[in-house]
Every structure is written in structure tokens, then in C-alpha cells.
C-alpha positions in Angstrom: -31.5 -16.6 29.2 -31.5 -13.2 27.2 -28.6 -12.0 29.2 -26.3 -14.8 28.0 -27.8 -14.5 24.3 -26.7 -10.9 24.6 -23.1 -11.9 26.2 -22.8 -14.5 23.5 -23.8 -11.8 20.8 -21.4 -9.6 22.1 -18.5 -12.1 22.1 -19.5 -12.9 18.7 -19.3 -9.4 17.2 -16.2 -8.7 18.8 -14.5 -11.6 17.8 -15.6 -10.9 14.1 -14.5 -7.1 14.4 -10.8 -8.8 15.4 -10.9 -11.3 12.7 -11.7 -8.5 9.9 -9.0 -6.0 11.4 -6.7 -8.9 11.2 -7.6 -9.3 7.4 -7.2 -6.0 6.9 -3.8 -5.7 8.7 -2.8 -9.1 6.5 -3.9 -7.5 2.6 -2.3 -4.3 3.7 1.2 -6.5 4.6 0.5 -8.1 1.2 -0.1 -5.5 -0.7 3.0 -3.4 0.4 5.2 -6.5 -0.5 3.8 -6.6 -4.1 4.6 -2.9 -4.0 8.2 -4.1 -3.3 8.3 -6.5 -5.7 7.1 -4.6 -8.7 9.4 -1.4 -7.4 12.2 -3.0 -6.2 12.3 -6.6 -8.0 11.2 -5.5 -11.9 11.0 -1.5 -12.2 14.2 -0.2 -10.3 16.8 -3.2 -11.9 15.4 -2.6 -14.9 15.7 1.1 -14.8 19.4 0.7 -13.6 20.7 -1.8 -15.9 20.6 -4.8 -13.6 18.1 -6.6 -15.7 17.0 -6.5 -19.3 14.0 -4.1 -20.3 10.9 -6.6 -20.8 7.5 -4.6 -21.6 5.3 -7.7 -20.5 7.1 -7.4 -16.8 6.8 -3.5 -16.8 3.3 -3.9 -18.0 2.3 -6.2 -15.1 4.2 -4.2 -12.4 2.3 -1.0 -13.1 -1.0 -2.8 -13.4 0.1 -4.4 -10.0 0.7 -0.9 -8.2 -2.5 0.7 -10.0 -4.5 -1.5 -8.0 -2.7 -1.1 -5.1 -3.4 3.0 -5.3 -7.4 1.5 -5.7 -6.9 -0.3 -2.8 -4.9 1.5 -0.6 -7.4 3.8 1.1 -9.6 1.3 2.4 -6.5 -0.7 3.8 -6.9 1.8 6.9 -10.2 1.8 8.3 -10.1 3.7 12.0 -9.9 1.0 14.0 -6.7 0.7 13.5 -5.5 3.4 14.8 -3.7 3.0 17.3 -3.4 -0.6 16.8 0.0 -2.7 17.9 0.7 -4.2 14.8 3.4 -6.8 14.6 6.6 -6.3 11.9 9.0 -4.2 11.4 6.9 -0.8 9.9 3.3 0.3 10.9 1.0 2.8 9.9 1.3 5.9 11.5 -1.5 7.9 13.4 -0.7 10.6 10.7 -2.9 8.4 8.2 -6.2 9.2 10.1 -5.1 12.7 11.9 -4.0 13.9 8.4 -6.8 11.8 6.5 -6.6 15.0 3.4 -2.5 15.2 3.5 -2.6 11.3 3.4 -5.6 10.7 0.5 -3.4 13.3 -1.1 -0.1 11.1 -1.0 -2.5 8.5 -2.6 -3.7 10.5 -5.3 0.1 12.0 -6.3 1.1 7.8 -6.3 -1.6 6.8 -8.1 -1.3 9.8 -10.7 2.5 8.8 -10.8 1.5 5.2 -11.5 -1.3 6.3 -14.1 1.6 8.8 -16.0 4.0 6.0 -16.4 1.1 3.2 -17.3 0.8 5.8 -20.6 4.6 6.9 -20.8 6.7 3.8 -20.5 7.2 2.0 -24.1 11.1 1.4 -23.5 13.8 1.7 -21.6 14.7 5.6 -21.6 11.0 5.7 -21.0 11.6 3.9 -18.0 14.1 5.9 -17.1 12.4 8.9 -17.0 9.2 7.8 -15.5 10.1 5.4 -12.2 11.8 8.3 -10.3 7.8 9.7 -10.5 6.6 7.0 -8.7 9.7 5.9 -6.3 9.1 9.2 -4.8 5.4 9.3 -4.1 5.9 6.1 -2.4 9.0 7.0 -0.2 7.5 10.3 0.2 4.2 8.6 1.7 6.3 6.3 4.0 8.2 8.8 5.6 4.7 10.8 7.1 2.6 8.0 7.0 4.5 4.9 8.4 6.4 4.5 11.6 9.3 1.9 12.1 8.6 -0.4 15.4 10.3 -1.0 18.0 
């Protein structure tokens, strides 16, 4: 009788360490596609010309990828090292074997973000401040993220 409680106890933790891997996996994929949108959907058309300037979208974008710099060192615990993930980018092993070099990338994005959050009030603003943060993302994509496949 106490060896099946145990069995079932064990079961039962490692179904829940699955299930909040997955979840962790899912608000990294989520976060990372807000990420895109405010980059690639409001800031970078805007800063080209390819949509009109519109403080109130700016505003939101960098509010949306200031809490994705919050968030984003708890989005790879170390159990996921290692980890098969499904689509078409993963994190890489450099995340947890370069924990300083990566929590550094972090810091330079979210001090990118935090610069143009205080610096953009219009369009040349805009202008001069998104290159800042386009390449503290790139830049942490090309160590810390692997394409699959």
C-alpha cells in the first residue's frame, strides 16, 4: 500500500514538473511573438515610413517589451536545457552555460527599451532610438537561440 502511494506520488510530481515546463515553454513562445509584433508590426514600419507615427501605439509597444525584459529571465528555468522544443527556433544551451553573458544580453535590451521608453516623443525620436533596441534583440538571438531542424 505505501509503495503504490509512493509510485502514485511520483507520477504525480512528474506529470506536474511536465505540465509547468510546458507552460513555461508556451509564455516564452508568447512572449517572443509580442516581441515581434511590437518590433516588427508597430516600431520598425513606423520608423521606416510604412505607417504613420502614433505615440499611443509606440507607447504600448515599449510598455509591451519592458515587461518582456522583466519577464524574460525566468522564461528559462534549467530544466529546459536540453529540452526538444517544437518550432522553428529554440533556446540555446548558451542561455544556462553562459547564464552572466546571457543576463547581460538582458540587461543591454532592457536598458535599450528603458532609453527609448524616456527618448521617443516623435518620429525622428524614433528614428534614432529603435536601432538601440533592434540590436540587443538580434544580438541576443544570434548566441542565445538555435534554429531547429
Amino acid at each position: 500500500m505505501k509503495r503504490s502511494l509512493l509510485v502514485a506520488a511520483a507520477l504525480l510530481l512528474g506529470v506536474g514538473a511536465v505540465v509547468a515546463q510546458q507552460d513555461v515553454i508556451e509564455q516564452s513562445h508568447v512572449l517572443m511573438k509580442a516581441n515581434g509584433k511590437s518590433l516588427g508590426g508597430t516600431l520598425s514600419p513606423m520608423a521606416r515610413g510604412d505607417k504613420p507615427y502614433d505615440q499611443a501605439a509606440v507607447d504600448a509597444a515599449l510598455t509591451q517589451l519592458e515587461d518582456s525584459a522583466k519577464k524574460l529571465p525566468t522564461l528559462y528555468p534549467v530544466s529546459l536545457k536540453g529540452a526538444k522544443l517544437e518550432g522553428e527556433y529554440a533556446p540555446s544551451a548558451k542561455i544556462w552555460d553562459d547564464k552572466a553573458g546571457f543576463d547581460a544580453q538582458v540587461a543591454a535590451f532592457a536598458k535599450a527599451v528603458a532609453d527609448a521608453k524616456a527618448g521617443i516623443k516623435d518620429l525622428d525620436s524614433l528614428k534614432a532610438n529603435f536601432p538601440a533596441i533592434g540590436k540587443s534583440c538580434s544580438g541576443c538571438h544570434e548566441t542565445y537561440r538555435v534554429k531547429n531542424g
